[in-house]
C-alpha positions as CSV (number, residue, x, y, z in Angstrom):
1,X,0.0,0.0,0.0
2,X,1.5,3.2,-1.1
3,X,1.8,5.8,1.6
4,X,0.6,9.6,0.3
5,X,0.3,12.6,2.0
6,X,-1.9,15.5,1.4
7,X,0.1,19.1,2.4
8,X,-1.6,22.4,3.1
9,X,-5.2,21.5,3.0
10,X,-6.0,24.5,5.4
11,X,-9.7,23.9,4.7
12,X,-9.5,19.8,5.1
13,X,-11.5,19.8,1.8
14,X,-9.6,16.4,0.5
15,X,-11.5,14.0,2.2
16,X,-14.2,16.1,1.5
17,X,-13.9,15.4,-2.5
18,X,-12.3,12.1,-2.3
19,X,-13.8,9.0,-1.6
20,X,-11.1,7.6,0.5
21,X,-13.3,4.2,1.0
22,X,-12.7,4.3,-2.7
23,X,-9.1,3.8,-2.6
24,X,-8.8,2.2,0.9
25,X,-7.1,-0.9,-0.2
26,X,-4.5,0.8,-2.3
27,X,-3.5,3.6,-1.0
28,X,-3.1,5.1,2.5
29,X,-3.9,9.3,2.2
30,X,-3.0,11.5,5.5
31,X,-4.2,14.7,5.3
32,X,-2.0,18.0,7.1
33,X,-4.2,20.8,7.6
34,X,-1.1,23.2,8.9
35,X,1.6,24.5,6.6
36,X,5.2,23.8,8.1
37,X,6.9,26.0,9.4
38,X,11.1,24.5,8.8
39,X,12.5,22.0,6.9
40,X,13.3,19.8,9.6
41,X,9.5,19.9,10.7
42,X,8.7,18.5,7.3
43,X,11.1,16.3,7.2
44,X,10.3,14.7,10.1
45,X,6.6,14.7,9.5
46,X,6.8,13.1,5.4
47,X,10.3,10.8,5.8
48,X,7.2,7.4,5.2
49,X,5.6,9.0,2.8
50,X,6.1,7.8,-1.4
51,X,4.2,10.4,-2.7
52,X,2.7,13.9,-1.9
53,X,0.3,16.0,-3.2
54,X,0.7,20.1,-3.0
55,X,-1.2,23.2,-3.5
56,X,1.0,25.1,-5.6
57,X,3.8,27.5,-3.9
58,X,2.5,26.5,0.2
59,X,5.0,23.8,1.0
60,X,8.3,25.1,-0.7
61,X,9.6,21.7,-2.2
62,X,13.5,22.2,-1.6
63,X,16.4,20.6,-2.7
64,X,16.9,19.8,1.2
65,X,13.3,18.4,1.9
66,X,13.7,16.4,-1.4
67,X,17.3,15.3,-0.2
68,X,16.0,14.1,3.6
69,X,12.7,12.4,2.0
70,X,14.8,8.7,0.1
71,X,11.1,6.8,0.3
72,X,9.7,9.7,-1.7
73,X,8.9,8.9,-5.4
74,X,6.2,11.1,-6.8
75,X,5.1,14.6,-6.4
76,X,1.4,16.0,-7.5
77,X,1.2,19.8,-7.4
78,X,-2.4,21.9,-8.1
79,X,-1.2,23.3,-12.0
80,X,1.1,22.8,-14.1
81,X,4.1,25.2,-13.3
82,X,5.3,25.5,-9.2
83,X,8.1,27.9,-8.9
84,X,8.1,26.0,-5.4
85,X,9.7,22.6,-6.2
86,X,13.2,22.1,-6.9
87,X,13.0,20.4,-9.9
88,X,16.6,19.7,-10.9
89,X,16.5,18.1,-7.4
90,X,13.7,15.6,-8.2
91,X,15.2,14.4,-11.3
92,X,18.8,13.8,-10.0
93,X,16.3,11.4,-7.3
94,X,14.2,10.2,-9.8
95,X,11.3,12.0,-8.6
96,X,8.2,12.4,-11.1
97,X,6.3,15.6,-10.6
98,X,3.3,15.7,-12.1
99,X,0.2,18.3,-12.3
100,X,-3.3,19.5,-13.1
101,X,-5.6,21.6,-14.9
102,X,-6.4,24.9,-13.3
103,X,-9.1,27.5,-13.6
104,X,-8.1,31.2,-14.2
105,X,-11.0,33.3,-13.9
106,X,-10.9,32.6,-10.1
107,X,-7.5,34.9,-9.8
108,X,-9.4,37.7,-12.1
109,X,-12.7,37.7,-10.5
110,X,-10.4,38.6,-6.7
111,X,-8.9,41.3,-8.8
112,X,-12.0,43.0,-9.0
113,X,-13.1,42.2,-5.6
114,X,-10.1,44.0,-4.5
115,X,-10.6,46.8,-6.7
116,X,-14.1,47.4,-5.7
117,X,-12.9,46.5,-1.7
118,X,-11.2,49.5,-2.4
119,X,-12.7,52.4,-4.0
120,X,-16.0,51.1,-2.4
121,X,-14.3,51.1,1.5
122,X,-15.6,48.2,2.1
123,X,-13.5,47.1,5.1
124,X,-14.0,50.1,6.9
125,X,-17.8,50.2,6.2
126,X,-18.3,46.7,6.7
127,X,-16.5,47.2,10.5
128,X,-18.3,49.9,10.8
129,X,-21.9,48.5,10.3
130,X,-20.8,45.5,12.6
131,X,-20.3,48.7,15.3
132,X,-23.4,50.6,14.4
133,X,-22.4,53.3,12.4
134,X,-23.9,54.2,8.9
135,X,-22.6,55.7,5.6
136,X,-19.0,56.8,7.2
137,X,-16.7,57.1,3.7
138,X,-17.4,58.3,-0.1
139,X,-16.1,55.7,-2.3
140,X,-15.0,56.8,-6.2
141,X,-16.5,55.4,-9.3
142,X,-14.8,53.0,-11.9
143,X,-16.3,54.6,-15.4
144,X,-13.8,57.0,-16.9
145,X,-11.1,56.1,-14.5
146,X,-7.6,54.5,-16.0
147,X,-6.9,50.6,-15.1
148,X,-3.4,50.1,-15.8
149,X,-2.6,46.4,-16.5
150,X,1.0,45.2,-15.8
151,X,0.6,41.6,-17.8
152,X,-1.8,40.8,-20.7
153,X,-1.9,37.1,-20.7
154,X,-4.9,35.0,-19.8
155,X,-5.7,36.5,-16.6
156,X,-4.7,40.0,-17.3
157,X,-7.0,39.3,-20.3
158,X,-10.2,38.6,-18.9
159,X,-9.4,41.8,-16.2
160,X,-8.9,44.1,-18.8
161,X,-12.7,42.8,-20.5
162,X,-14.6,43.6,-17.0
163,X,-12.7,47.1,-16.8
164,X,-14.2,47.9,-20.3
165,X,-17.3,46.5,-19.0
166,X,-17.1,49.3,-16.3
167,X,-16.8,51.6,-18.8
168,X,-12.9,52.5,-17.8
169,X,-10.2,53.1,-20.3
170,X,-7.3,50.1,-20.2
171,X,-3.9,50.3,-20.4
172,X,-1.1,47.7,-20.4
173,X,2.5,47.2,-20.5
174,X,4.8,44.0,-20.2
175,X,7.8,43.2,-21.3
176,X,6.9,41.0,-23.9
177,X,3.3,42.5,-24.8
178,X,1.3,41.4,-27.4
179,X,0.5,44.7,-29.8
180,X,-2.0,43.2,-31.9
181,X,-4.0,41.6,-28.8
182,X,-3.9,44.1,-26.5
183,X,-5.3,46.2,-30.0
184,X,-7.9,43.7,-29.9
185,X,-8.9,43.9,-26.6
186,X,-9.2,47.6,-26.9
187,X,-6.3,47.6,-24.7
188,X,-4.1,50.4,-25.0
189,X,-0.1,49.5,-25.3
190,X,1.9,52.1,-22.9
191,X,5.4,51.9,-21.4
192,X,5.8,51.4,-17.8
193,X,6.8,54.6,-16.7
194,X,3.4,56.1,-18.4
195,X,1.5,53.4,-16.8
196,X,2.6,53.9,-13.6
197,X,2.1,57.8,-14.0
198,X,-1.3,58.0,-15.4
199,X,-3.2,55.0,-14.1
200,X,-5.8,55.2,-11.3
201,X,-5.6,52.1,-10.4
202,X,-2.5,49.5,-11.3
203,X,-3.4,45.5,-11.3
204,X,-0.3,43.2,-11.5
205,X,-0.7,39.8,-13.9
206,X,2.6,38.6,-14.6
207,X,3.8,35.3,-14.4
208,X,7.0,35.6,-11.4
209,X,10.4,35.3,-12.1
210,X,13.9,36.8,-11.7
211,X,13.3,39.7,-14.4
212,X,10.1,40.7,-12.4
213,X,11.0,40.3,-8.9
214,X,11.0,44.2,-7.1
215,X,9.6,45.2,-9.9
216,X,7.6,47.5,-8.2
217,X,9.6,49.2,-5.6
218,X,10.0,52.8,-3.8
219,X,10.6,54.7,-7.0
220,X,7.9,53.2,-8.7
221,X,5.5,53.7,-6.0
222,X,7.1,57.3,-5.7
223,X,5.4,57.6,-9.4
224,X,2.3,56.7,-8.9
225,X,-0.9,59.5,-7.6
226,X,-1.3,60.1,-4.7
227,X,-5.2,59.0,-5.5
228,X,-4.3,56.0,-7.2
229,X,-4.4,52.1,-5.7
230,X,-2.4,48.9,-6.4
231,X,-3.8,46.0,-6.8
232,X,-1.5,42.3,-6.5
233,X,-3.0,39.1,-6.9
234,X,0.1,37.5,-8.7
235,X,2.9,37.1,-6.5
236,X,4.1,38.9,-3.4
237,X,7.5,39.2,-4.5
238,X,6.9,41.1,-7.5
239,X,6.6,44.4,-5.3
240,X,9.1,45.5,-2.8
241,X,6.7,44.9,0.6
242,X,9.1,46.9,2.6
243,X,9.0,49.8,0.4
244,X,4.8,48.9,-0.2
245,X,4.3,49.2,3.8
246,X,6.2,52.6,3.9
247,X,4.3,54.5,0.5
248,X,1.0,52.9,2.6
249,X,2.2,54.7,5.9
250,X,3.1,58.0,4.2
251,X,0.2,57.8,1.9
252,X,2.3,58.1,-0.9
253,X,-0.5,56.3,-2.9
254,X,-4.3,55.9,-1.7
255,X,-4.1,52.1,-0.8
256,X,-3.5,48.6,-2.1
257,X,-5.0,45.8,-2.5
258,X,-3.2,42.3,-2.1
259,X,-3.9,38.7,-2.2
260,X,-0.2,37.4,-2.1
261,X,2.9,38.1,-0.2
262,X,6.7,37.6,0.5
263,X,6.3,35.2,3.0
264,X,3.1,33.1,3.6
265,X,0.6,32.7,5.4
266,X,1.5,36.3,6.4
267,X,2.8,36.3,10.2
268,X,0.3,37.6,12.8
269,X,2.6,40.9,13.7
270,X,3.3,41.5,9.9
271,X,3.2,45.1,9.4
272,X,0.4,45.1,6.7
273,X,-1.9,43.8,8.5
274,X,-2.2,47.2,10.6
275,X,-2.8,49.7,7.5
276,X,-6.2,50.5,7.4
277,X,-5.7,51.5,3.4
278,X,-4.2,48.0,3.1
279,X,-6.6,46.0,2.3
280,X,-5.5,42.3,2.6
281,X,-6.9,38.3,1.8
282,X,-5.1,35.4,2.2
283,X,-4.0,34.3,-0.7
284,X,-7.7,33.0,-1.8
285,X,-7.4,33.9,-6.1
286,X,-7.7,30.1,-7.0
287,X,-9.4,28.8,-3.7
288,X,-12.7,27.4,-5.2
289,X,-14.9,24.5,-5.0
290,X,-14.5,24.2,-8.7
291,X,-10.6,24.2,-8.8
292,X,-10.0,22.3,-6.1
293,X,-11.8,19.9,-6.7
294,X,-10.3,19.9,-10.2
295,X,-6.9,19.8,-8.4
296,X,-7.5,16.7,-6.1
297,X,-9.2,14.5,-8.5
298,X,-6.7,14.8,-11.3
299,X,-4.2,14.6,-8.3
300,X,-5.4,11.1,-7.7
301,X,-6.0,10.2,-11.2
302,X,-2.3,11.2,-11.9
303,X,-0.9,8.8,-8.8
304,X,-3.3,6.0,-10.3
305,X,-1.6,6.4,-13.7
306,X,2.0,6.4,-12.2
307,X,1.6,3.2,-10.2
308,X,0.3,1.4,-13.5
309,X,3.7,3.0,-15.5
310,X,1.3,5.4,-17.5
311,X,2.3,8.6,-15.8
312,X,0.1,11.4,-16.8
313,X,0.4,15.4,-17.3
314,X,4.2,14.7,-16.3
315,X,5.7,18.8,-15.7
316,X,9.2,18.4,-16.9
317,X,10.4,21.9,-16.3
């Protein structure tokens, strides 16, 4: 009987979509509900295990974890890219990593709950109705304001349709933009210094890696309106948090709006979490019924397929 275990499932929704009965013969599935917090935690917690199943970027996957874990075989992360896992490290042990389909409209549809979290004032007004008070903040409008897009691929995409939707102008700029789709998406092309300049509100979909890490950082932030918001539901290290928290402090820009950050879950006495024009989610842009349950089926249909030699969505990286 193979020995699997399921990381990160903060909600305990596995054994909620998986019939373990189903499998009960086959394969043995323990479910962690809390992230670890050191490698030698996790070591000592998975050294039995053959296989493990992730939620993309929780559990880092390290050459060190990979290198204390000699039972471990296969990995099964939620998607099909994890900047997370070490992958020269599992193929110098032989390790399989495979993956699944996800959904991207989820990430999108925060993005405008953000956005509207924040020119609405939500969080204050929703504190404020749970303390009795009425109508305590005027909130701006979306028409005829400028949504400045940094990323135009599939999520950035389906952001810029609702912003025209809302009747706003969109702008975009990446370093490898596509002209003649961001012409047909009515999407106006502008360089990043414009972007940052004009927009009234700035929305971050780029994919992370080295050439975008602290891409946004105190001089960027510096170029922004004083009126204007940011919005982040791509990946906390794509904007400096240091230099974030102190433009928040000095109101160097009217607020931001973030579902991601450097380190996560985000610590208790983390800074952000005391800005009242910060306003914050857990990292919740693909946390839906429909995904993961997409995630741990296909999960389970992928481990099926390895232990019959007929691995499946393979990620070779």
């Amino acid at each position: 009987m193979i020995q699997v275990a399921v990381l990160d499932d903060y909600q305990n929704a596995f054994k909620q979509i998986i019939d373990l009965k189903k499998y009960k013969d086959k394969i043995n599935f323990k479910v962690f509900n809390e992230p670890f917090f050191s490698s030698k935690e996790t070591i000592a917690a998975l050294e039995e295990f053959e296989a493990i199943f992730i939620m993309r970027e929780r559990t880092p996957i390290t050459k060190e974890l990979i290198d204390g874990l000699p039972k471990l075989k296969y990995i099964f992360t939620s998607g099909m890219r994890n900047k997370a896992i070490d992958f020269e490290a599992a193929k110098k042990k032989g390790i399989l990593v495979c993956g699944t389909e996800i959904n991207s409209n989820p990430a999108a549809e925060i993005t405008w709950a953000l956005i509207l979290g924040l020119l609405r004032n939500m969080k204050q007004e929703i504190d404020n109705m749970f303390q009795g008070y009425w109508q305590t903040s005027i909130g701006f409008e979306l028409k005829g304001k400028l949504l400045g897009l940094i990323g135009l691929g599939k999520i950035g995409s389906q952001v810029a349709k609702i912003g025209k939707a809302f009747g706003m102008e969109v702008c975009a700029w990446s370093e490898n933009l596509n002209l003649k789709h961001a012409n047909d998406l009515g999407v106006l092309p502008m360089s990043k210094e414009d972007l940052l300049k004009n927009s009234d509100i700035i929305s971050i979909h780029v994919v992370f890696g080295d050439r975008y890490r602290n891409l946004i950082t105190k001089k960027e932030l510096t170029m922004m309106k004083k009126t204007s918001f940011i919005v982040n539901t791509s990946r906390g290290r794509i904007i400096n948090e240091d230099d974030l928290i102190e433009a928040l402090k000095e109101e160097t820009i009217a607020g931001a709006g973030l579902d991601v950050y450097d380190k996560e879950p985000l610590p208790q006495d983390h800074k952000l979490r005391f800005l009242s024009n910060a306003l914050l989610l857990p990292h919740i842009g693909y946390v839906t019924a429909e995904n993961y349950s997409k995630f741990y089926v296909q999960m389970v249909e992928n481990l099926i397929a390895c232990l019959n030699n007929k691995p499946i969505r393979v990620i070779s990286n």
